[in-house]
C-alpha angles and dihedrals in degrees: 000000000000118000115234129205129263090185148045102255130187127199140128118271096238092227100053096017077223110162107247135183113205112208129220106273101028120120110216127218111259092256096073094029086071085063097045102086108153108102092208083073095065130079094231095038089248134113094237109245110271111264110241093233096043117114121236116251092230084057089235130126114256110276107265091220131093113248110268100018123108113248116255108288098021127094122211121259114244133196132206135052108329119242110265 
């Protein structure tokens, strides 16, 4: 089920950088819901779920890693006193 607005928002569509307003009640395409992250915009007060064909708006593949683990080759980076 599409998600629909709460609230006016403005952004820029990320293909034609073209200025938009989004009204109450529209239900945007999947494209600009993924900018859309404050969950006051939304009619349930939730960002809706991202869509598995939708494209990111950064236009980049989903990480590989898991959240939280360093990716292959790196070490995490640690504070405090090191273990003697």
């Amino acid at each position: 089920m599409a998600a629909r607005l709460r609230a006016a928002v403005h952004l820029t569509h990320p293909d034609t950088r073209e200025p938009l307003i989004l009204q109450p009640g529209d239900t945007p395409e999947p494209a600009l819901t993924a900018l859309i992250t404050n969950p006051a915009a939304w009619d349930n007060g939730e960002q809706p779920p991202d869509e598995p064909d939708a494209p990111r708006p950064d236009g980049q593949d989903p990480p590989s890693e898991p959240p939280g683990q360093p990716a292959a080759g790196r070490s995490r980076k640690t504070t405090g006193t090191p273990a003697t």
